[in-house]
TIGUTOR-333917 format. One record per residue (C-alpha): residue number from 1; residue in one letter; chain; x, y, z. Coordinates in Angstrom, 1 decimal. Layout:
n: NUM res: a chain: A u: X v: Y w: Z
...
//
This chain:
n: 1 res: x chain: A u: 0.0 v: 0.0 w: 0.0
n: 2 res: x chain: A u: 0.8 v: 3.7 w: -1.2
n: 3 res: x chain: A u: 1.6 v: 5.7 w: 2.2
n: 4 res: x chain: A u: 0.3 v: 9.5 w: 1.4
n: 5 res: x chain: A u: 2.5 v: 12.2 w: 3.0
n: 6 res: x chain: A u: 1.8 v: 15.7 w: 3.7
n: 7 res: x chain: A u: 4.1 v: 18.3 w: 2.0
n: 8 res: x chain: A u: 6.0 v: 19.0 w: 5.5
n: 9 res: x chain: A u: 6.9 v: 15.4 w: 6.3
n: 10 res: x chain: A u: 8.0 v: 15.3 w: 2.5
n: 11 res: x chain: A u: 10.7 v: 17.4 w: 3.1
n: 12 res: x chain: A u: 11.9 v: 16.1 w: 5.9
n: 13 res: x chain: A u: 12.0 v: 12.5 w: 4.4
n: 14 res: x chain: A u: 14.1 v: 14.1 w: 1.5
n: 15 res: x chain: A u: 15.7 v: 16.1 w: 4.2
n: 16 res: x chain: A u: 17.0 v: 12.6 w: 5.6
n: 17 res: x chain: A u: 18.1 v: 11.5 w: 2.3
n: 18 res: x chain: A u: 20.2 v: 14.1 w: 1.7
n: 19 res: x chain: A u: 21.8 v: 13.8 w: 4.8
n: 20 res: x chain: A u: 22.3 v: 10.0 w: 3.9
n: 21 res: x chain: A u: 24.1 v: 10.7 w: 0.7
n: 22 res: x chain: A u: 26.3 v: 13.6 w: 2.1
n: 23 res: x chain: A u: 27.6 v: 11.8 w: 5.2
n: 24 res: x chain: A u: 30.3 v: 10.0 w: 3.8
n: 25 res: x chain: A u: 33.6 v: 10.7 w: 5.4
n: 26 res: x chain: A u: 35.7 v: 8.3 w: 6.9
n: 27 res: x chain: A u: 37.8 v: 7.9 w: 9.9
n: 28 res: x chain: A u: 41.4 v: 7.8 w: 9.5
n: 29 res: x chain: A u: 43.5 v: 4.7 w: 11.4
n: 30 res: x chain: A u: 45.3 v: 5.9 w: 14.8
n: 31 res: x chain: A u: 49.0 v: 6.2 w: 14.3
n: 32 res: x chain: A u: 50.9 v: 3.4 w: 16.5
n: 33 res: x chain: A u: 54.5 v: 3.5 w: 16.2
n: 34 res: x chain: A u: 56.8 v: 0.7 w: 18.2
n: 35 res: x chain: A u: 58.7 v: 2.1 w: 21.2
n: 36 res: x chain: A u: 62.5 v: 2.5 w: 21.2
n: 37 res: x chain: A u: 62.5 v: 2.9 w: 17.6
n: 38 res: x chain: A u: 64.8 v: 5.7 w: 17.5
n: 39 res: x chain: A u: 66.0 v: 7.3 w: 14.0
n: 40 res: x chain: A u: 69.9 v: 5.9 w: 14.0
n: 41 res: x chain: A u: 70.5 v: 9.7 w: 12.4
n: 42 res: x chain: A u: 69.2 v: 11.2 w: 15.2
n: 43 res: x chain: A u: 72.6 v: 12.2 w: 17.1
n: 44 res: x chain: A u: 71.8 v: 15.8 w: 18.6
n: 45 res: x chain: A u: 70.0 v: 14.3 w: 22.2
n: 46 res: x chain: A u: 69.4 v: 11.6 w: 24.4
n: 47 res: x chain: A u: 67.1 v: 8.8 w: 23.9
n: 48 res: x chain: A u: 64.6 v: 9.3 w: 26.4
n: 49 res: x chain: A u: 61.0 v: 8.3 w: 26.6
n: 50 res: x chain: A u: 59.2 v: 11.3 w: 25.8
n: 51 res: x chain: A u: 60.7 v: 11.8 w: 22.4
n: 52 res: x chain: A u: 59.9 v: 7.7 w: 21.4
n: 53 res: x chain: A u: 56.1 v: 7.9 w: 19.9
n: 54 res: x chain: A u: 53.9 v: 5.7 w: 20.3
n: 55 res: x chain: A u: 50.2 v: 7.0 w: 19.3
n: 56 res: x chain: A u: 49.6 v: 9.8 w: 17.6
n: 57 res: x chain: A u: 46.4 v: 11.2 w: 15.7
n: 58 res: x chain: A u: 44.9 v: 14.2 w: 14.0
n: 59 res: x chain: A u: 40.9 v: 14.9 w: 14.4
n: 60 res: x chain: A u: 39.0 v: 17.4 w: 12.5
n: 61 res: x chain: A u: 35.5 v: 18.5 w: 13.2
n: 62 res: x chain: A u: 35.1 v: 20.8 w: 10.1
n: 63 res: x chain: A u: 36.5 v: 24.1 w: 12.0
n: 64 res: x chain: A u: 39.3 v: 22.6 w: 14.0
n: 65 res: x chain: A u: 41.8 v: 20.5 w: 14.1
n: 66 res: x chain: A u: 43.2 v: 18.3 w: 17.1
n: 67 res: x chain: A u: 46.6 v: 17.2 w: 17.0
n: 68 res: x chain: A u: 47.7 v: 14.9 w: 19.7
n: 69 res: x chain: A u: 50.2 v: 12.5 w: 20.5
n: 70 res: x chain: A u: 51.5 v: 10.0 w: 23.6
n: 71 res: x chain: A u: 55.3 v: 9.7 w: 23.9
n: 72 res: x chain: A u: 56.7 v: 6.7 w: 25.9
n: 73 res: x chain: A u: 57.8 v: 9.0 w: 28.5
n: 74 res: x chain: A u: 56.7 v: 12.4 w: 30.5
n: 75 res: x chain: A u: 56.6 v: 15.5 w: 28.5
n: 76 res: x chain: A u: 58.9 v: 17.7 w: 29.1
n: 77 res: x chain: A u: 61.5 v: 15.6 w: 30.3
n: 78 res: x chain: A u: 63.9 v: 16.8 w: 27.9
n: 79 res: x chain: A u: 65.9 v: 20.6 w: 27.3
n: 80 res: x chain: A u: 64.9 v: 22.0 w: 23.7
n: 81 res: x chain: A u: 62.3 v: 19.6 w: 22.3
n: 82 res: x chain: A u: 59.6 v: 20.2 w: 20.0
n: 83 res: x chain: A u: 56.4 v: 17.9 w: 18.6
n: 84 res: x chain: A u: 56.3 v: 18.6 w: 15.0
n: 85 res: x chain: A u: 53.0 v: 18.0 w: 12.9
n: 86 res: x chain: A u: 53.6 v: 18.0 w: 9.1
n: 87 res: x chain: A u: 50.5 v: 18.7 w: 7.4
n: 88 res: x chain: A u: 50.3 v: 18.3 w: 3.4
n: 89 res: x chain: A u: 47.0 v: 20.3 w: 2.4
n: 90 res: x chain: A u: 47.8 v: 19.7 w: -1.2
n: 91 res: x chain: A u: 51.2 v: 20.5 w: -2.1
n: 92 res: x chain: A u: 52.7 v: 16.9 w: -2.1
n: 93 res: x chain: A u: 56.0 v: 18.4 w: -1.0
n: 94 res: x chain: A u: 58.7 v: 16.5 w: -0.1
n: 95 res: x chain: A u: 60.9 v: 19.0 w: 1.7
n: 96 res: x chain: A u: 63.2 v: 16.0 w: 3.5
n: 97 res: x chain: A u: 64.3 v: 15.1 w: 0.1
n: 98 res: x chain: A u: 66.5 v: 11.6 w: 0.7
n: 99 res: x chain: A u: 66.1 v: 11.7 w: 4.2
n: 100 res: x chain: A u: 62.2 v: 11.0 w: 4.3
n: 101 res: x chain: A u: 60.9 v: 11.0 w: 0.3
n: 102 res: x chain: A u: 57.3 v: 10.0 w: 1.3
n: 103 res: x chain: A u: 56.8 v: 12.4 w: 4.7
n: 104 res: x chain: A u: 55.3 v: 15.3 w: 2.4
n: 105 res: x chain: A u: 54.1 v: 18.8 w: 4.0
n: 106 res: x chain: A u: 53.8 v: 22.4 w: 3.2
n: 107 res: x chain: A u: 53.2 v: 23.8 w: 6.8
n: 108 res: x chain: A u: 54.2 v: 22.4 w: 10.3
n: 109 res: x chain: A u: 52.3 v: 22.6 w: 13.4
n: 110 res: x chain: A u: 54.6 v: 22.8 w: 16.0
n: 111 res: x chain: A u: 54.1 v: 22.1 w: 19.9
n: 112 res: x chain: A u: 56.4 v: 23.0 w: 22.8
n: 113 res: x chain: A u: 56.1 v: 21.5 w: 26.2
n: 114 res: x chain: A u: 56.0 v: 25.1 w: 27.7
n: 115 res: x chain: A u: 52.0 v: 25.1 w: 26.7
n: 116 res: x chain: A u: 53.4 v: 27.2 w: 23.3
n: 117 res: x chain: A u: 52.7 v: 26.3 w: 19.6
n: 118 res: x chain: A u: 53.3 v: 27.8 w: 16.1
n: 119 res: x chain: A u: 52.6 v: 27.7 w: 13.0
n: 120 res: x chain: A u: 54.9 v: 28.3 w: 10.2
n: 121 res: x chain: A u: 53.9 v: 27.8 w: 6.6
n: 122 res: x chain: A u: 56.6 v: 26.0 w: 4.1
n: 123 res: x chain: A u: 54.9 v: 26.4 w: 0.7
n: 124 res: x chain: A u: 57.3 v: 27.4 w: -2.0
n: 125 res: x chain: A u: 55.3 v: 30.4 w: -3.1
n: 126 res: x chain: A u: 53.2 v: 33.2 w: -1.3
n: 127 res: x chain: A u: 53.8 v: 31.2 w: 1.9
n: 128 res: x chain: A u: 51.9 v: 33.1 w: 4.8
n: 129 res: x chain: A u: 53.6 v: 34.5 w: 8.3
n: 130 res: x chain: A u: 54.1 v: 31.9 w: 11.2
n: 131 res: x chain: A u: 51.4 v: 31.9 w: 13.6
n: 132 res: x chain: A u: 51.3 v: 32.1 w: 18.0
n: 133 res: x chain: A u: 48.9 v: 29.9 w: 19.0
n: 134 res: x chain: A u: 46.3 v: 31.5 w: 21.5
n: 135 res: x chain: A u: 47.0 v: 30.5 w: 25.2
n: 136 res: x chain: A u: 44.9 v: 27.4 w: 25.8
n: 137 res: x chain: A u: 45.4 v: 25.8 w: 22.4
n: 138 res: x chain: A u: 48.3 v: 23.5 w: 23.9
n: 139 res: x chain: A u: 47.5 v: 21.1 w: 26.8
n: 140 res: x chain: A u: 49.7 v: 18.5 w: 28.4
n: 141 res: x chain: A u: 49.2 v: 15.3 w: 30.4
n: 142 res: x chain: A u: 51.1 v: 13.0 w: 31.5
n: 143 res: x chain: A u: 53.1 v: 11.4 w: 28.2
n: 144 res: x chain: A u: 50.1 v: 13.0 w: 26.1
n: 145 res: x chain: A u: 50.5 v: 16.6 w: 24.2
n: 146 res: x chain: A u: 47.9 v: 18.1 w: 22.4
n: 147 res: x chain: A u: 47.1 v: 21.2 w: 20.0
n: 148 res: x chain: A u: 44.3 v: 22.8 w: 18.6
n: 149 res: x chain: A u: 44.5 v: 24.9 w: 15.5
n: 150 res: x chain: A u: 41.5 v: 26.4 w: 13.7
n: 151 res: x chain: A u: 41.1 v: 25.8 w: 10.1
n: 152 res: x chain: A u: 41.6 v: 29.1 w: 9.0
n: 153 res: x chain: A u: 45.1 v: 28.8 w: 10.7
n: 154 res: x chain: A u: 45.7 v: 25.6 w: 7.7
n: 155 res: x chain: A u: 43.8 v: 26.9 w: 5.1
n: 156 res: x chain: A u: 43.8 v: 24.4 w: 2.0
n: 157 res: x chain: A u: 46.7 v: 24.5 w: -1.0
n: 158 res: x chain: A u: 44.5 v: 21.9 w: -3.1
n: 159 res: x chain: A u: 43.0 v: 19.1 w: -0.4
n: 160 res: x chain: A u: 39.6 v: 19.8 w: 1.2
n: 161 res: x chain: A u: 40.6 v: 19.9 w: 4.8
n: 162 res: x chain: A u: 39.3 v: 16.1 w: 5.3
n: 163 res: x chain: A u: 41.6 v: 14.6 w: 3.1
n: 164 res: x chain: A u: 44.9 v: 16.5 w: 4.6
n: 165 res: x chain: A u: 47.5 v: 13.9 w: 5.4
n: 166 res: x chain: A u: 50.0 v: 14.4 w: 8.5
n: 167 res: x chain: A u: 53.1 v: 13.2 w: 9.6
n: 168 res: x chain: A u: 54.5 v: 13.5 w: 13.2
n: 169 res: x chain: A u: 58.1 v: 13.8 w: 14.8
n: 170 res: x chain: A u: 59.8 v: 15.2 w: 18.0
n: 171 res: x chain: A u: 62.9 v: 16.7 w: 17.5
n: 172 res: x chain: A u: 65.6 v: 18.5 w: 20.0
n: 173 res: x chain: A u: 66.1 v: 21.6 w: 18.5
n: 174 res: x chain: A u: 64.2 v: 23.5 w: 15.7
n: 175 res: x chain: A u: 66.5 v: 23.8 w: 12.7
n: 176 res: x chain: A u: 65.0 v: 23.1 w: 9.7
n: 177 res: x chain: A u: 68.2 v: 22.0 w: 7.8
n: 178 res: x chain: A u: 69.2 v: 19.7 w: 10.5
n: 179 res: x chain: A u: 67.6 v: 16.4 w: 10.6
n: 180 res: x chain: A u: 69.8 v: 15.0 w: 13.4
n: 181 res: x chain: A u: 67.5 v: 16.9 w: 15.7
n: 182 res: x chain: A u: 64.8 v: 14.6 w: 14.8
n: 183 res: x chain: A u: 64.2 v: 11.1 w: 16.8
n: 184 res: x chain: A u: 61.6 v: 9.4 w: 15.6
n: 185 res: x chain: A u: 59.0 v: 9.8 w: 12.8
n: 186 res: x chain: A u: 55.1 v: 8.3 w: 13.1
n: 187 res: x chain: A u: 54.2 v: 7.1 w: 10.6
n: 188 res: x chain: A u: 58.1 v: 5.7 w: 10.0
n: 189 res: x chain: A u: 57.5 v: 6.5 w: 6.2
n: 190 res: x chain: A u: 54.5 v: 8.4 w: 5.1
n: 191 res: x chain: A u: 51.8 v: 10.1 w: 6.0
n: 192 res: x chain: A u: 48.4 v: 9.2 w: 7.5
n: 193 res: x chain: A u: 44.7 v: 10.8 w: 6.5
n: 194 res: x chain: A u: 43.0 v: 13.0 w: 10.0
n: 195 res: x chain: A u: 40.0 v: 11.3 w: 11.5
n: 196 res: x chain: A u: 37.0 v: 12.7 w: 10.8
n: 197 res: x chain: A u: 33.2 v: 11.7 w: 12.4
n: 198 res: x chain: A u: 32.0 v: 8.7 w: 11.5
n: 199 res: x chain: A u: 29.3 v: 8.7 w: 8.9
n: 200 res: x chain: A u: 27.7 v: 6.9 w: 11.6
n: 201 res: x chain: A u: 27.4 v: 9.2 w: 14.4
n: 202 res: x chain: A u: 26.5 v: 12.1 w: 11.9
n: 203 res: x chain: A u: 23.6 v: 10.1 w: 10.4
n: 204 res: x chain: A u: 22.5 v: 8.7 w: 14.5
n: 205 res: x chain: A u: 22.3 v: 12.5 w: 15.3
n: 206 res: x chain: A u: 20.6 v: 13.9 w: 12.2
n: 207 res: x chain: A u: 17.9 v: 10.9 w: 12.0
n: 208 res: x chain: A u: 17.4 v: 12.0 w: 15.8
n: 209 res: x chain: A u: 16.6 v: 15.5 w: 14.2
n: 210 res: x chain: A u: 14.7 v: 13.9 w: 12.0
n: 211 res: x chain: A u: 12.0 v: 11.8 w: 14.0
n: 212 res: x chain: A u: 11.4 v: 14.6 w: 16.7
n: 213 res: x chain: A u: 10.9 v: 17.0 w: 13.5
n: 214 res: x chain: A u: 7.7 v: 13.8 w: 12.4
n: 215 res: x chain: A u: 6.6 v: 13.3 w: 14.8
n: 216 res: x chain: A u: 5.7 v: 16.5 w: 15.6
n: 217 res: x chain: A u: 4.7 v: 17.7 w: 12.0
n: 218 res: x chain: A u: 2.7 v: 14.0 w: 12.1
n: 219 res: x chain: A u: 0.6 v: 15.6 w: 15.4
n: 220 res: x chain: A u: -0.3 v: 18.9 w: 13.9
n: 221 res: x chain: A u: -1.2 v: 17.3 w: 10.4
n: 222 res: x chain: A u: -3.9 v: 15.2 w: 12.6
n: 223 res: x chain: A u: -5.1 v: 17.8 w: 14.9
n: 224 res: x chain: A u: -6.2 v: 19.3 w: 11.8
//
């Protein structure tokens, strides 16, 4: 049998269509990286714990970006170290050349244990100024440092923000040219797609939406 709708609960079934078809992105794998895999280049500081990753992921919610990361030790622990996001937005650069040809980025996010971050754009042309992160964008805990930087801070050089890829590394010392500062890279080779929200959760909330929005049209089209 034929079920006859009025025009309001039309819409919102096409309403939940449309949200069907739209809600497609995909969550991106968290980075695990083995402990005490130490970079044999890296020559410049000690092998401790907190600069030996060993998760590390990226989230975006469509107007930030959450970059956080658990070392195998406490952060902090060491003079002059910094957590380095590489972030490719489209460029495909591979600024380390020899030394990492598939870690590809055109801007860095960078994350000091001092509750500090930056930053500093790396595309060849019209690249914009570094960037201070707002006090409150960098939180610590335990072996666990985290960042968040607004989209507007990454704006896209090709990729829609949901398909930038990352790459992680702590270093001891922030010279670009000197990759003896850096200990460890997660992924070892290449980069990883952020995590997004599941189609799942998107689709639980809006069909939510959805039935409260009948069910009440439902009751006023019969009290008529």
């Amino acid at each position: 049998m034929l079920l006859s709708f009025p025009s309001g609960l039309r819409s919102v079934a096409l309403a939940t269509l449309a949200l069907g078809i739209t809600s497609v992105s995909l969550p991106a794998a968290v980075i695990n990286d083995p402990p005490n895999d130490f970079l044999n280049s890296f020559t410049t500081g000690p092998e401790n714990g907190d600069l030996d990753v060993l998760t590390a992921e990226v989230f975006f919610d469509g107007a930030n970006f959450t970059f956080t990361s658990t070392e195998n030790g406490l952060i902090g622990a060491t003079d002059n170290e910094f957590f380095v996001w590489g972030v490719d937005r489209g460029l495909h650069q591979p600024f380390f050349h020899d030394f990492a040809p598939n870690v590809l980025f055109d801007i860095v996010v960078v994350l000091q244990p001092n509750l500090t971050g930056l930053v500093i754009d790396f595309s060849p042309t019209n690249p914009d100024a570094p960037i201070t992160l707002p006090a409150g964008s960098v939180t610590k805990s335990g072996n666990t440092i985290t960042g968040i930087v607004p989209l507007a801070d990454l704006p896209t050089r090709g990729s829609l923000p949901a398909d930038y890829k990352v790459n992680f590394w702590p270093r001891v010392g922030l010279d670009p040219s000197n990759n003896a500062q850096i200990s460890d890279f997660a992924p070892d080779t290449n980069d990883i797609g952020v995590t997004t929200p599941e189609p799942g959760t998107v689709l639980f909330l809006g069909g939510g939406l959805v039935l409260i929005a009948l069910s009440r049209l439902r009751a006023s089209h019969f009290r008529t």
